[in-house]
KOLMI-687644 format. One record per residue (C-alpha): residue in three letters; residue number from 1; x, y, z. Coordinates in steps of 0.2 Angstrom, whole numbers, plus 5000, padded with zeros to 4 digits. Layout:
// KOLMI-687644
SITE resn resi   px   py   pz
SITE  Ala  NUM    X    Y    Z
...
***
This chain:
// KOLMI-687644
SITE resn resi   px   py   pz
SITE  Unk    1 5000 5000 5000
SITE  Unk    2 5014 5011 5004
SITE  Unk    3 5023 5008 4989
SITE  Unk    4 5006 5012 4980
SITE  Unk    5 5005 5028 4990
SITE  Unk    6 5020 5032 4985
SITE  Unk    7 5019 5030 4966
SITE  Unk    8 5003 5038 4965
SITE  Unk    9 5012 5054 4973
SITE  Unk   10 5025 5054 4961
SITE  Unk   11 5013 5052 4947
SITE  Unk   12 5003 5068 4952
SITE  Unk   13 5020 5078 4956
SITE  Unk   14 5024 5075 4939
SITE  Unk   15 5006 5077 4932
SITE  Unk   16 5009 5095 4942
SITE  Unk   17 5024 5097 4936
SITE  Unk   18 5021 5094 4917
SITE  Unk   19 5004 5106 4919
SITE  Unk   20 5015 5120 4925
SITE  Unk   21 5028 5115 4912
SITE  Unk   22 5015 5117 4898
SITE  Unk   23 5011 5133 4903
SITE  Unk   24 5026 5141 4907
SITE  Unk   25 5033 5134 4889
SITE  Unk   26 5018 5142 4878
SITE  Unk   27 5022 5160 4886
SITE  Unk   28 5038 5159 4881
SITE  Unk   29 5034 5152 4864
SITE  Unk   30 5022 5166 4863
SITE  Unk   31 5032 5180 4871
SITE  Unk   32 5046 5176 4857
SITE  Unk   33 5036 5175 4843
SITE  Unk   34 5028 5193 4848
SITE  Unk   35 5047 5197 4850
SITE  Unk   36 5050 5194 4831
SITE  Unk   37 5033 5204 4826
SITE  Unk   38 5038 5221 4815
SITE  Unk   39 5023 5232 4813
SITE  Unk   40 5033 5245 4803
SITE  Unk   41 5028 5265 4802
SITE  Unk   42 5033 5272 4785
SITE  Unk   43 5048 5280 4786
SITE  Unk   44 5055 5295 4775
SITE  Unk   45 5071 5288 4770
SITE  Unk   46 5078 5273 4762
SITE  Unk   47 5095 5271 4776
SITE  Unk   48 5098 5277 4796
SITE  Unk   49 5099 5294 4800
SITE  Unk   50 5105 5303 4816
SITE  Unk   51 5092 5316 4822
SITE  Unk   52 5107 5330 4820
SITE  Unk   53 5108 5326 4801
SITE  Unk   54 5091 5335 4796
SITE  Unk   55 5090 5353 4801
SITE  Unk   56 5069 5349 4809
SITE  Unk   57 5077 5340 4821
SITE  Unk   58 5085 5346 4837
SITE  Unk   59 5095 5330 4847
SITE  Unk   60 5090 5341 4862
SITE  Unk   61 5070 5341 4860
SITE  Unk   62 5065 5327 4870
SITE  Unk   63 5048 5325 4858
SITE  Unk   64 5060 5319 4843
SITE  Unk   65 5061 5301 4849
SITE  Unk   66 5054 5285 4847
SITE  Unk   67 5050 5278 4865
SITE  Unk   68 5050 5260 4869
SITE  Unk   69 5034 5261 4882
SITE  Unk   70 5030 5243 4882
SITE  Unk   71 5035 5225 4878
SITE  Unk   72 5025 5216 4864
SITE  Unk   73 5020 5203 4875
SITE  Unk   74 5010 5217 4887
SITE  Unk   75 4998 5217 4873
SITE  Unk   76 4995 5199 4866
SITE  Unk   77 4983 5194 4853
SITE  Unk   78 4965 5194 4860
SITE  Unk   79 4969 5204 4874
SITE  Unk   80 4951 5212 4882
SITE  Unk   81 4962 5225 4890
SITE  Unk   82 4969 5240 4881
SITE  Unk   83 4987 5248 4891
SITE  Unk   84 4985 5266 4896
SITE  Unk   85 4999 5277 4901
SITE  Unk   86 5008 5292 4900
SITE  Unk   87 5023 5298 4892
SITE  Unk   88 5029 5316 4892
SITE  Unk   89 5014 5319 4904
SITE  Unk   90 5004 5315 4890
SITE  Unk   91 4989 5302 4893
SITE  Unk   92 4990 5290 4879
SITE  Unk   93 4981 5271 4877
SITE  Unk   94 4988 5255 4868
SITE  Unk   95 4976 5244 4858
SITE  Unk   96 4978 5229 4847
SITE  Unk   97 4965 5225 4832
SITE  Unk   98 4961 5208 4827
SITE  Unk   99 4974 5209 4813
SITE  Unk  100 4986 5212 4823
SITE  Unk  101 4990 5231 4821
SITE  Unk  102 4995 5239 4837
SITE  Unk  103 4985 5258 4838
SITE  Unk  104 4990 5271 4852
SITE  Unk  105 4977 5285 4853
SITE  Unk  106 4976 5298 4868
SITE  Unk  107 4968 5293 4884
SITE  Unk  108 4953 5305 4881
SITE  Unk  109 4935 5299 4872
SITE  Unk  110 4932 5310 4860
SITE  Unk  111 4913 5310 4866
SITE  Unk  112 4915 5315 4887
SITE  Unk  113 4934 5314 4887
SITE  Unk  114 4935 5297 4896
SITE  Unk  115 4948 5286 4898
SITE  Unk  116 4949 5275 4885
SITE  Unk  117 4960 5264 4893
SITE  Unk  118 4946 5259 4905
SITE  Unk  119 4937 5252 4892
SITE  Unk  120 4939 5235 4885
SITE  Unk  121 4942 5224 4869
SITE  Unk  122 4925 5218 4859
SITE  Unk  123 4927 5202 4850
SITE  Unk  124 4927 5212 4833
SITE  Unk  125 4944 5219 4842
SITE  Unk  126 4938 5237 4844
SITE  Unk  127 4942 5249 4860
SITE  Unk  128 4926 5249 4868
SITE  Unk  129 4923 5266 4879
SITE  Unk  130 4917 5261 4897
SITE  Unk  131 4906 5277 4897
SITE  Unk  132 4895 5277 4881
SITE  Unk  133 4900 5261 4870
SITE  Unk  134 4908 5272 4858
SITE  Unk  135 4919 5259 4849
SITE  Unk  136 4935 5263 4840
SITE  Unk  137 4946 5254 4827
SITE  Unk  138 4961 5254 4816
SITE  Unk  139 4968 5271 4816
SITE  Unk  140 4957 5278 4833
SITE  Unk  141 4942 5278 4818
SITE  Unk  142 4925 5278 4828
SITE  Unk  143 4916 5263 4820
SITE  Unk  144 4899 5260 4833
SITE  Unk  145 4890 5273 4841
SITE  Unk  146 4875 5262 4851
SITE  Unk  147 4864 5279 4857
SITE  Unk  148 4864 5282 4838
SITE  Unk  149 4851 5275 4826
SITE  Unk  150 4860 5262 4814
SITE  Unk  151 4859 5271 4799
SITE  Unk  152 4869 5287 4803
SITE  Unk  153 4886 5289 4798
SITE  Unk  154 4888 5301 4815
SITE  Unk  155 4904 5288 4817
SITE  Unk  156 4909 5289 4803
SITE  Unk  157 4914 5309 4807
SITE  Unk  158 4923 5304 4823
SITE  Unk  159 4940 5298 4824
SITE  Unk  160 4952 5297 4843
SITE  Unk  161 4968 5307 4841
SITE  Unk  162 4980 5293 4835
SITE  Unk  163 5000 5294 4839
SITE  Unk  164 5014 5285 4827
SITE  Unk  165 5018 5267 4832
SITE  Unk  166 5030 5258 4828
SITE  Unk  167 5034 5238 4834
SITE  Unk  168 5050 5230 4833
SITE  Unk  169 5065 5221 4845
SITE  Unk  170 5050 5216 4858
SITE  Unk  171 5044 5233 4860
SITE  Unk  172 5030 5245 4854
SITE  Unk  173 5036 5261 4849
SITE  Unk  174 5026 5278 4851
SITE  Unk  175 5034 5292 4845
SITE  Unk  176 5032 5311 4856
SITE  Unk  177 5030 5325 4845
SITE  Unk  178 5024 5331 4826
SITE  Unk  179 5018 5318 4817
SITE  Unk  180 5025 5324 4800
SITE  Unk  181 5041 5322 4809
SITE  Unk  182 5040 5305 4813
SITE  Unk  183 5053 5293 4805
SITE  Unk  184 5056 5274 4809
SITE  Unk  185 5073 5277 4805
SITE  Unk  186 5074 5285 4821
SITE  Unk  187 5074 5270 4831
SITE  Unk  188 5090 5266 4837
SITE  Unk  189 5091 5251 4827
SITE  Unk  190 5110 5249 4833
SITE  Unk  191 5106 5245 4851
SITE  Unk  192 5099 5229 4844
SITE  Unk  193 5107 5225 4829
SITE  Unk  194 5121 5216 4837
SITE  Unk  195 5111 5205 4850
SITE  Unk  196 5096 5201 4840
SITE  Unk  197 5102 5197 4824
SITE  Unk  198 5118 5186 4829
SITE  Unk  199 5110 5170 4822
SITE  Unk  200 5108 5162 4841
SITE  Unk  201 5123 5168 4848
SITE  Unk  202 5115 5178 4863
SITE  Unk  203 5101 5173 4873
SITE  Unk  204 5087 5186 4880
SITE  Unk  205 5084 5184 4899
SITE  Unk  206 5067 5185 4903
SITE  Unk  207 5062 5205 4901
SITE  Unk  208 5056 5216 4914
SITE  Unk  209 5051 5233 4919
SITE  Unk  210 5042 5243 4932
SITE  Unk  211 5033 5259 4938
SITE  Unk  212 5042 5272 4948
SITE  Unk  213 5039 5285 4958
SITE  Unk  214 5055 5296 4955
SITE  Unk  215 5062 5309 4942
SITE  Unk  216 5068 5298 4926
SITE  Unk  217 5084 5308 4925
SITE  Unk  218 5090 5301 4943
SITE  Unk  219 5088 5283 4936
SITE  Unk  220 5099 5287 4920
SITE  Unk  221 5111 5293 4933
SITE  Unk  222 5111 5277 4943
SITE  Unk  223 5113 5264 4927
SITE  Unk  224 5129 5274 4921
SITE  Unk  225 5135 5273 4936
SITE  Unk  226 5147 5257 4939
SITE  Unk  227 5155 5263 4955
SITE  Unk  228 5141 5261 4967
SITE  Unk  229 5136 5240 4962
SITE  Unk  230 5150 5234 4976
SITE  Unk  231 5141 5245 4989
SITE  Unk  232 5122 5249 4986
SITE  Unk  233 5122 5232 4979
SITE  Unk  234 5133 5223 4992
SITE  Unk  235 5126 5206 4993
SITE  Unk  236 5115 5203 4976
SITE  Unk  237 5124 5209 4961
SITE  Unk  238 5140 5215 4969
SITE  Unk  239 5150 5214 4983
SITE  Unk  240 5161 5229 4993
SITE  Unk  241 5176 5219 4998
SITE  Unk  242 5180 5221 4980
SITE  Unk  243 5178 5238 4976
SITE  Unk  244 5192 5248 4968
SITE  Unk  245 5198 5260 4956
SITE  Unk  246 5188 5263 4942
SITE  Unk  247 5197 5272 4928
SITE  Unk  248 5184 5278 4912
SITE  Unk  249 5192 5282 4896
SITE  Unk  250 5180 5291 4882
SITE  Unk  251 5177 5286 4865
SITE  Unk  252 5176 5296 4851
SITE  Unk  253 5165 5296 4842
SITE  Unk  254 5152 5287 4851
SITE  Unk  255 5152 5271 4845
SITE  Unk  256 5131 5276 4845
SITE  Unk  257 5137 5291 4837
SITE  Unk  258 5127 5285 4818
SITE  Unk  259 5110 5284 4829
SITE  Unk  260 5113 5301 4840
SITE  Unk  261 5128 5315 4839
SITE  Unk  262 5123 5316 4858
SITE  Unk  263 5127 5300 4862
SITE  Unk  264 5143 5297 4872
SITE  Unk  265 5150 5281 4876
SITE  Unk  266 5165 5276 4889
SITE  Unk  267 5178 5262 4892
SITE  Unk  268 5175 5260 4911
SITE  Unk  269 5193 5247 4921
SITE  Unk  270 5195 5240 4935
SITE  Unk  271 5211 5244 4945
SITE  Unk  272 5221 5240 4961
SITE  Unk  273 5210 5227 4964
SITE  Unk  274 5215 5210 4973
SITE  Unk  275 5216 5197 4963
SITE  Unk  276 5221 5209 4949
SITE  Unk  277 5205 5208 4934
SITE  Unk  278 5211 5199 4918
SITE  Unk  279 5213 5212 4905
SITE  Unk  280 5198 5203 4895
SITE  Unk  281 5188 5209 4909
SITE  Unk  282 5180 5227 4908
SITE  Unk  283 5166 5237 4904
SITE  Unk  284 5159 5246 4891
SITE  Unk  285 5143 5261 4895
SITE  Unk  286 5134 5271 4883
SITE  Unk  287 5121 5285 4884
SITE  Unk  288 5109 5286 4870
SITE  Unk  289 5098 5302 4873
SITE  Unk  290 5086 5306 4879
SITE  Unk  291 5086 5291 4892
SITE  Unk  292 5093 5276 4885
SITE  Unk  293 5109 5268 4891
SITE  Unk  294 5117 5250 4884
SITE  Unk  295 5130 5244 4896
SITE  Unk  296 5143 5231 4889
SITE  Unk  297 5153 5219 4901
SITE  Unk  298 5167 5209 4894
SITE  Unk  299 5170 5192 4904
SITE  Unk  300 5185 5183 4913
SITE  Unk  301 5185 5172 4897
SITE  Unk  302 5190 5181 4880
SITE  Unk  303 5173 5185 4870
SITE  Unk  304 5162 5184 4886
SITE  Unk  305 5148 5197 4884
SITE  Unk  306 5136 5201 4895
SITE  Unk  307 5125 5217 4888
SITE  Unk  308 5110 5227 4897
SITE  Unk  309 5099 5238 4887
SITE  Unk  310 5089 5249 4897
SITE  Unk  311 5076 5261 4894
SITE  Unk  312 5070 5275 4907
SITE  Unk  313 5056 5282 4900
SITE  Unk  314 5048 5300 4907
SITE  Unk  315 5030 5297 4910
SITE  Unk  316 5030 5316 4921
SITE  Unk  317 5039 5324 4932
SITE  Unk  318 5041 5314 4945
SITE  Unk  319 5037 5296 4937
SITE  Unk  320 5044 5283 4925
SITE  Unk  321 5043 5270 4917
SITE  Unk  322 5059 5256 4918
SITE  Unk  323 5061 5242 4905
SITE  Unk  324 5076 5231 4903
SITE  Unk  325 5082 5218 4892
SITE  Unk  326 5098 5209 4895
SITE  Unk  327 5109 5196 4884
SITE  Unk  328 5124 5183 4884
SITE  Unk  329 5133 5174 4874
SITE  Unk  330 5137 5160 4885
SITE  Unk  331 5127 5148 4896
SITE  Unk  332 5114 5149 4884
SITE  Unk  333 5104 5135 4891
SITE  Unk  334 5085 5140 4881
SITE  Unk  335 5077 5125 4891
SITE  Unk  336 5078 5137 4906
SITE  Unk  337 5066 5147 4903
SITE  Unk  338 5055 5134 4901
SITE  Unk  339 5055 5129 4920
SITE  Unk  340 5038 5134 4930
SITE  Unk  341 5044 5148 4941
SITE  Unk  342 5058 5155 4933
SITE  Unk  343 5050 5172 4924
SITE  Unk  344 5046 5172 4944
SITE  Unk  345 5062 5172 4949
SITE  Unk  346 5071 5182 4938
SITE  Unk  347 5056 5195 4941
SITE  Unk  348 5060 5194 4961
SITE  Unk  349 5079 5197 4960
SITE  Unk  350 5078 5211 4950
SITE  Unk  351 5066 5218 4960
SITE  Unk  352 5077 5217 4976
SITE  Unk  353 5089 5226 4963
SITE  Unk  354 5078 5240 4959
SITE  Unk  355 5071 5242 4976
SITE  Unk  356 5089 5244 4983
SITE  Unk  357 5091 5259 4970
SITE  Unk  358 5075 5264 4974
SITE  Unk  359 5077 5270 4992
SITE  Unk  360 5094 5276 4987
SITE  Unk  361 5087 5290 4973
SITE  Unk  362 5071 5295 4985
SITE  Unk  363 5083 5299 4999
SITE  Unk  364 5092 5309 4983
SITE  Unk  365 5077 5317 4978
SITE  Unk  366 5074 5321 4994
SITE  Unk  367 5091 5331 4995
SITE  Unk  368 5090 5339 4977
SITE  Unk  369 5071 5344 4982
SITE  Unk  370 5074 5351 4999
SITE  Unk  371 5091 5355 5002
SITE  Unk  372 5096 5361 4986
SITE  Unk  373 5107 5350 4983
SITE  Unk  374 5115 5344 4964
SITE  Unk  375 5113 5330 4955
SITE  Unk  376 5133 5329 4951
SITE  Unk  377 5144 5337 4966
SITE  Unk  378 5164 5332 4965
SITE  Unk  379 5168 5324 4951
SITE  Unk  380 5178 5308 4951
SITE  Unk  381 5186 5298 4934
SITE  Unk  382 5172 5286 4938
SITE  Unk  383 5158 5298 4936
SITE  Unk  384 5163 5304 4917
SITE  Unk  385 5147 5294 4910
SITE  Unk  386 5136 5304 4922
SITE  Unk  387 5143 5318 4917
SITE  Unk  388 5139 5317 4897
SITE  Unk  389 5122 5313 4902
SITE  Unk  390 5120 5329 4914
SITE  Unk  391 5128 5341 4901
SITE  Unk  392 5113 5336 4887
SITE  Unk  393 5102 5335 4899
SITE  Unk  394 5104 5353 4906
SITE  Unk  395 5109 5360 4888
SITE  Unk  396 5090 5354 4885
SITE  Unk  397 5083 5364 4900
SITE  Unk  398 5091 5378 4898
SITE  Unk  399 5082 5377 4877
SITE  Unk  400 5066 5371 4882
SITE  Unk  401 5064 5373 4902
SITE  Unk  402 5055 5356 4900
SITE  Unk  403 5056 5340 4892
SITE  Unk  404 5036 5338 4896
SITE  Unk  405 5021 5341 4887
SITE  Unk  406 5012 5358 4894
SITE  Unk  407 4995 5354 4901
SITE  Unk  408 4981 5357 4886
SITE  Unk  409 4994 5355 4873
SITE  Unk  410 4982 5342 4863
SITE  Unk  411 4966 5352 4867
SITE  Unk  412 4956 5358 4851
SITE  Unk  413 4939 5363 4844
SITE  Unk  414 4929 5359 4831
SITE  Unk  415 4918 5372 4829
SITE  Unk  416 4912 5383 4844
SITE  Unk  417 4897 5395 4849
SITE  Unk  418 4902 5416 4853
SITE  Unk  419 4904 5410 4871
SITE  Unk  420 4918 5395 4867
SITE  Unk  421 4907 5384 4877
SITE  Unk  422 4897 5376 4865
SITE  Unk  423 4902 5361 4854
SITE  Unk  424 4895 5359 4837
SITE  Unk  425 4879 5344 4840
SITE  Unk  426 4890 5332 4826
SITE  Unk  427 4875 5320 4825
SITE  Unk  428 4866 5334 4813
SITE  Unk  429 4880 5335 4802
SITE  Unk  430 4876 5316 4799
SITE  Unk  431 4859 5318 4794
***
C-alpha cells in the first residue's frame, strides 16, 4: 500500500509538474514569437539617420524620439484589455485590432473625454469606451456609436487622436511629437542590431520593467553609474570587499554616434584590485539620449559578453517607466526558461535590485528637492558617463525649460458658439 501511496504521489507531482511545464513553455513560445513581430511605420528615408543630420530635428527636444513604452507581450493577441499610460505627461492608450496592428490614441474619448484605457476589447477587436459604448478601430476611427440610430454615419465623422507606432525588438514604439516628423529610421536600430540578429549567439533573459515614483533623470544617473554596484548592491549583484579604482576612458566618436551625435560612450577598468582583473575583463557604458543607456561587460574568458539595454522612460515629472532587456553569449541553456517559476524568479531578483536603487534615489530626491542639493557634486574619473548625460540633459533645459508636454497641449475645437462653450451637435452633420 505504501509503495502504492508512494507511486501515486509521484505520478501527480509530475502530472503537476508537466501542467505547469506546459504553461510556462507556451508564454515563452508566445512571448518570442511577439518578440520577432515588426509592425513598421513608413519611414522618410531609404537608410539610418541621426536626428542631427536634418535641420527639423534638434538632438535636444526630448519629443523627437521614438519611445519604447511597452514590451509586445504586454499586449497579446486577443487581449480584452487596452494599456493606458503616459509619456511626456501626455495620457496615451495601447490597443491591438484583430489583425494584429497595434493603435496608440490619447487617453481621452472624444465623446465626454473618458479614459479609454478603462474600456475594453470587443470580440470584433475594437476599443470599447466604458462610458458610452463608443467603439474605435484601426487608426482611433470611431466605428459604433450604440445611442445612435443604425443608419447614421455620425461615426463615421469621429476619429480618437492617434500617435505614430512603431513595433519591433519586443517593444512597441510611440513616438512624442509632430507627426510629420515621425521617421522609423529614428529607432535606434543599433542597440539591437548586434544581440538580435547574431544568428543564436545571445540569449534574451526573461524581460522586465516597472513603475516608479522618482524623476527619470536620477535613474539614468544610477545605470551609468558602475562605482556604486560593490556597495548599494553589496550582497546581490555586487560585493564591497572588491571595490576599487575605476578608471573611464572616452570614445570618440560614440560608438552610437550614427544613431545620435549626443550619444557618448566610455571604456570604464578595474584597477588596484585584489586578485588583479584579467585584461579581458572590463566594461563598456553608453548613453543614448534622451534616456537610454546600453551597458557592455566583457567576461573573465575572452569574448564573454554580457550586455543590458535599458530604457528609462519619462512618463511626468516625478514618474517613470523602467524596461530592461539583457543578453549573453554564454550559458545559453534555452530549456531554462521553460521551467515553471523561473520568469518568477528572475522577476524577484531584479526587483530586490531596483528596490535597493530605489530607496537610494528617494533619499536623493529628497536632498535635490529640499536642500538644494545637485545631482553631480565632485567629480571623480568614475563619474565621466554621468557627466555626458547631465551636460545634454541641462543643455535641454536651459532650450526648452522642460522636456514635458504643457497641460492642454492636445486640446482643440471643432467648431464653437460666441461663448467658446458650446460644441457643434456632430449627429446633425450626419443627417
Amino acid at each position: 500500500m505504501f509503495v502504492a501511496f508512494v507511486s501515486l504521489s509521484t505520478s501527480a507531482l509530475i502530472g503537476v509538474f508537466s501542467y505547469f511545464f506546459l504553461q510556462q513553455y507556451n508564454r515563452v513560445r508566445k512571448r518570442d514569437a511577439l518578440r520577432r513581430r515588426i509592425q513598421l511605420y513608413p519611414s522618410k528615408n531609404s537608410s539610418p539617420s541621426s536626428l542631427s543630420t536634418t535641420s527639423s530635428y534638434d538632438p535636444l527636444d526630448h519629443s523627437l524620439y521614438w519611445y519604447p513604452v511597452a514590451f509586445s507581450h504586454e499586449l497579446p493577441f486577443g487581449s480584452r484589455r487596452p494599456l493606458g499610460f503616459h509619456l511626456l505627461n501626455e495620457p496615451l492608450c495601447l490597443y491591438r485590432t484583430n489583425d494584429g496592428e497595434v493603435v496608440c490614441v490619447l487617453d481621452i474619448c472624444p465623446h465626454r473625454s473618458a479614459p479609454l484605457s478603462l474600456g475594453q476589447m470587443t470580440k470584433e477587436g475594437n476599443l470599447e469606451c466604458i462610458y458610452h459604448g463608443w467603439q474605435f478601430g484601426a487608426n482611433g476611427q470611431c466605428v459604433r456609436i450604440p445611442s445612435v440610430s443604425k443608419k447614421s454615419n455620425t461615426a463615421s465623422l469621429i476619429c480618437a487622436r492617434t500617435v505614430p507606432v512603431h513595433e519591433q525588438y519586443g517593444f512597441i514604439w510611440v513616438w512624442a511629437g509632430k507627426r510629420e516628423l515621425a521617421d522609423s529610421s529614428l529607432i535606434p536600430h543599433d542597440l539591437f542590431a548586434d544581440v538580435q540578429n547574431a544568428n543564436g549567439e545571445f540569449l534574451l533573459s526573461p524581460e522586465d520593467s516597472c513603475y516608479l515614483d522618482i524623476p527619470y533623470d536620477l535613474m539614468v544617473d544610477n545605470l551609468l553609474d558602475l562605482a556604486h554596484i560593490d556597495f548599494t548592491h553589496d550582497g546581490t549583484i555586487g560585493k564591497r570587499s572588491q571595490a576599487s579604482c575605476i578608471r573611464s576612458e572616452r570614445i570618440v566618436p560614440s560608438s552610437f554616434f550614427s544613431v545620435n551625435s549626443e550619444s557618448a560612450s566610455f571604456k570604464l577598468t578595474r584597477h588596484e584590485q585584489t586578485p588583479p582583473l584579467p585584461s579581458t575583463e572590463f566594461s563598456y557604458i553608453h548613453f543614448i539620449p534622451p534616456s537610454f543607456s546600453r551597458l557592455e561587460h566583457h567576461g573573465r574568458k575572452k569574448g564573454q559578453l554580457f550586455v543590458q539595454i535599458f530604457f528609462m522612460i519619462p512618463n511626468g515629472e516625478k514618474k517613470m517607466r523602467l524596461l530592461l532587456q539583457f543578453y549573453r553569449n554564454f550559458a545559453r541553456y534555452k530549456w531554462i526558461e521553460y521551467l515553471p517559476g523561473y520568469d518568477y524568479l528572475i522577476g524577484k531578483l531584479n526587483k530586490i535590485t531596483i528596490d535597493q536603487d530605489v530607496l537610494l534615489l528617494n533619499g536623493i530626491h529628497r536632498n535635490i528637492n529640499e536642500m538644494g542639493a545637485k545631482p553631480l557634486g565632485k567629480i571623480l574619473s568614475a563619474d565621466a558617463p554621468i557627466k555626458a548625460f547631465r551636460r545634454y540633459q541641462s543643455r535641454a533645459l536651459m532650450k526648452f525649460e522642460t522636456i514635458y508636454i504643457k497641460q492642454g497641449a492636445w486640446k482643440t475645437t471643432t467648431k464653437s458658439s460666441e461663448d467658446g462653450t458650446q460644441e457643434i451637435d456632430i449627429e446633425d452633420l450626419a443627417k
